[in-house]
C-alpha positions in Angstrom: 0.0 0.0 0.0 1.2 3.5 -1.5 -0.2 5.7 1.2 2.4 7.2 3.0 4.2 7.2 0.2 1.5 9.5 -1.7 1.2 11.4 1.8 4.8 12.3 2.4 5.7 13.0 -1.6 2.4 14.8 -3.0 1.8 16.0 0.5 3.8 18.9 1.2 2.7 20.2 -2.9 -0.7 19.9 -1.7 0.3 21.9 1.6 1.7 24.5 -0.1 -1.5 25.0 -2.1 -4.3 23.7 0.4 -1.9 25.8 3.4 -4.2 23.7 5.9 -4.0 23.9 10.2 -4.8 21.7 12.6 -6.2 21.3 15.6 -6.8 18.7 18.3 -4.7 15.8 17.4 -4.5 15.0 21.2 -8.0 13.9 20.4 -6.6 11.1 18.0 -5.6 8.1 20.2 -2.4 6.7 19.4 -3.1 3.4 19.1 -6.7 1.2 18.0 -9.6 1.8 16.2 -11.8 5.0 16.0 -14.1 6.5 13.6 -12.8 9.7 12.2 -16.6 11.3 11.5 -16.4 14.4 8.9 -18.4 17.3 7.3 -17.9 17.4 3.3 -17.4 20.2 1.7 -15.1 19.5 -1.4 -13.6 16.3 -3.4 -10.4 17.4 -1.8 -11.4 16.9 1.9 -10.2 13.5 1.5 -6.8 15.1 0.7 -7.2 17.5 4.2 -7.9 14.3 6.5 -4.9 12.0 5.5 -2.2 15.5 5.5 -3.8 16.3 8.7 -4.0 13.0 11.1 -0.8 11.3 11.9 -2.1 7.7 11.3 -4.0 5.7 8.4 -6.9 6.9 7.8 -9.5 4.0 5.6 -11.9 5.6 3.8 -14.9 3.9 1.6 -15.0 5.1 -1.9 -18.1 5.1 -4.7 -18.0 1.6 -6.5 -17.9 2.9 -9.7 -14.3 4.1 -9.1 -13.0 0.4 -9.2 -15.4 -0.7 -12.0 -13.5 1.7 -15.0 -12.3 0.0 -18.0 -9.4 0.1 -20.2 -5.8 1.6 -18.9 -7.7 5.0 -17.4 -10.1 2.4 -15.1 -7.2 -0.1 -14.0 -5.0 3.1 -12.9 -8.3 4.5 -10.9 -8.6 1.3 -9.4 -4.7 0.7 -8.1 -5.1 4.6 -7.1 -7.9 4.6 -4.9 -6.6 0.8 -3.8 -3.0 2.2 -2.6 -4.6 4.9 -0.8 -6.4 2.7 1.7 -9.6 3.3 0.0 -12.3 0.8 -1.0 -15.5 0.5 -2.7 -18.6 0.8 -1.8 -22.0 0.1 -3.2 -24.2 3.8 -2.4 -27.4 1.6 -3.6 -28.0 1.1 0.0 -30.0 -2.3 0.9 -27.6 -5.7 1.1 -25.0 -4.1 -1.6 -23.9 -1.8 0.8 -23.5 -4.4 3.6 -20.6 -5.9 2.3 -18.8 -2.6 2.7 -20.3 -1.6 6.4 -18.4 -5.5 7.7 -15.2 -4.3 5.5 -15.3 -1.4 7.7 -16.1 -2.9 11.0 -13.0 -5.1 9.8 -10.3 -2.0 10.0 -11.7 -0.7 13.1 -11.9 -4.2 14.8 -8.3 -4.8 13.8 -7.6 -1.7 15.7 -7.2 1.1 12.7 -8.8 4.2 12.2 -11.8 4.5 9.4 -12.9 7.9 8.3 -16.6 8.5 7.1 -18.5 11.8 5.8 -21.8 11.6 8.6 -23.5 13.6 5.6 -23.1 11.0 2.6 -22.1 13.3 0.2 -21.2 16.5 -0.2 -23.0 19.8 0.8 -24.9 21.0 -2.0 -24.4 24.8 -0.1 -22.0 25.1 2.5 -24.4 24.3 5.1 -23.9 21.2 7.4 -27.0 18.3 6.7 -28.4 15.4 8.8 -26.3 13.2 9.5 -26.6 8.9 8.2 -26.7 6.4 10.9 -23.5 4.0 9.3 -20.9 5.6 11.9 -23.0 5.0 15.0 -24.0 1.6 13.4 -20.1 0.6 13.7 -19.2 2.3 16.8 -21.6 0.3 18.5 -21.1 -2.9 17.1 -17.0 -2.5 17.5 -16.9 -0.3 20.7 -14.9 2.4 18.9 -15.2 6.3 19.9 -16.0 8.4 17.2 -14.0 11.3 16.4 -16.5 14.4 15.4 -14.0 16.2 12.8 -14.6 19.8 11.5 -13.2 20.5 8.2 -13.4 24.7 7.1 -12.5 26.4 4.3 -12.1 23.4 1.6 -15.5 25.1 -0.3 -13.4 28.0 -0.9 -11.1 26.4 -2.3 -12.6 24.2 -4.4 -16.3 24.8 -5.5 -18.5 22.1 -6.7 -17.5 21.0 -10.2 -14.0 22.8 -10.2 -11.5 19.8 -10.7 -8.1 22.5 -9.5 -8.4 23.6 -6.3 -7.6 27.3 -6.1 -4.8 28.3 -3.7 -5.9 29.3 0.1 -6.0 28.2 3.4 -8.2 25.3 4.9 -8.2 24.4 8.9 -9.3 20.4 10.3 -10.4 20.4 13.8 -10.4 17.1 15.4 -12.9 17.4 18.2 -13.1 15.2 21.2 -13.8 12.0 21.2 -17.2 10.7 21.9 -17.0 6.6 23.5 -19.4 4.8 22.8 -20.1 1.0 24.4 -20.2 -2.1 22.2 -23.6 -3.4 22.2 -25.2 -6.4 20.5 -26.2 -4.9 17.0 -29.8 -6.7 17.6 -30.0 -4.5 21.1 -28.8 -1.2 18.8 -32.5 0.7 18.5 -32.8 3.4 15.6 -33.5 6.2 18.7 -30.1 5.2 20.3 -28.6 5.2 16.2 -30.6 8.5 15.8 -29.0 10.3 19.0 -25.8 9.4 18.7 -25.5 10.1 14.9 -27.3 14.2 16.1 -24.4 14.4 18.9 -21.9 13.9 16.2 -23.1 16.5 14.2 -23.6 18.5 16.6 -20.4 18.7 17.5 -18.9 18.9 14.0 -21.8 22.0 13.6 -20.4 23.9 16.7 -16.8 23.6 15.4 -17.4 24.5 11.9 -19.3 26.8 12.6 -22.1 26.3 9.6 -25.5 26.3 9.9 -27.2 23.1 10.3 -30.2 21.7 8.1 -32.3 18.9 9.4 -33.0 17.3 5.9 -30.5 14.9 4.3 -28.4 16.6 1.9 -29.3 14.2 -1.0 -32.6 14.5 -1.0 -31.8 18.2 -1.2 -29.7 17.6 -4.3 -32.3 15.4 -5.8 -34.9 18.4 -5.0 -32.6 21.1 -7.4 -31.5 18.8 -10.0 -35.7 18.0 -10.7 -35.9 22.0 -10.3 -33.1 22.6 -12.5 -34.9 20.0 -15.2 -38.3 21.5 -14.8 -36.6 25.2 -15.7 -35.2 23.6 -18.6 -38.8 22.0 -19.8 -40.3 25.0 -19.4 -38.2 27.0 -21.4 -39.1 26.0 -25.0 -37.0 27.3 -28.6 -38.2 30.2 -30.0 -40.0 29.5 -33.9 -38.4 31.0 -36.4 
């Protein structure tokens, strides 16, 4: 695995570029597994995380980065592979599964797994309700969860820009929240449901952004049907 290697050698480029701080890495235990649980603001937050934390940080990636053909697909694939990520299925249902136990996997072997609590990025800056997956494997592996703040990334990098612009970005590792390992038939969906809001509410009052209690996909799916309808409606002029 290329990691570190990709860390230490691309790492100080991006640093000079990205000019990110940190804050509260005594928050990051030294040694076993815990949840590193993120806002997302821009592709290149999963730059930010790994330049910031001084250990291996797993990440899940979307499946279709692994499923490429031709030279372009195999050098995605051995990318996002060297880099400690790997795929999951965003389908949901028993596809997703597969990568949830991959995950519980790192963090039962005692590594650290980051995860966006949003699902995707925020379609405006603001901080969205948070998905249930990290407090699913926190329970089920005992792990804390790390609520981590990422700022400025938007600025850098707005949505569909693929070169960041040059700035200065700030990760605040927050502290950690422990959580007790609990039969994953005796996990309820209020006890998923709390702990996934103290997350983000811990993330929201180090970030600093305001806080929408709607998932930010449905949100996305909302404007992209707007965005279509504007389109319908405006019809070519006869000549």
């Amino acid at each position: 695995m290329l990691y570190w290697f990709f860390v230490r050698t691309l790492g100080p480029i991006a640093r000079r570029r990205f000019n990110p701080t940190v804050e509260g890495l005594e928050n990051i235990p030294r040694k076993g597994g815990a949840i590193i649980a993120a806002n997302h603001l821009a592709v290149i937050d999963d730059a930010l995380l790994p330049m910031t934390c001084p250990r291996m940080i797993h990440f899940m990636g979307k499946a279709e980065y692994f499923e490429g053909k031709g030279i372009k697909g195999r050098f995605k694939k051995w990318w996002f592979t060297s880099v400690g990520v790997f795929p999951v299925d965003r389908s949901g249902g028993s596809k997703s599964l597969g990568a949830l136990n991959h995950a519980k996997e790192i963090l039962e072997d005692g590594h650290l797994f980051g995860i966006h609590v949003e699902g995707t990025r925020s379609p405006d800056g603001r901080l969205y309700r948070g998905h249930t997956g990290a407090a699913r494997l926190a329970f089920e592996t005992g792990c804390p969860i790390i609520p981590t703040a990422i700022i400025g990334s938007r600025d850098l990098q707005k949505p569909g820009q693929v070169i960041p612009n040059k700035g200065k970005s700030k990760v605040i590792y927050g502290a950690p929240i422990p959580v007790v390992r609990k039969d994953p038939q005796d996990v309820t969906h209020e006890e998923l449901r709390e702990l996934t809001d103290r997350v983000v509410r811990a993330i929201a009052q180090m970030s600093g952004q305001e806080y929408v209690d709607e998932y930010a996909q449905t949100v996305k799916a909302r404007m992209k049907a707007e965005q279509e309808a504007q389109s319908a409606a405006v019809t070519p002029q006869s000549v």
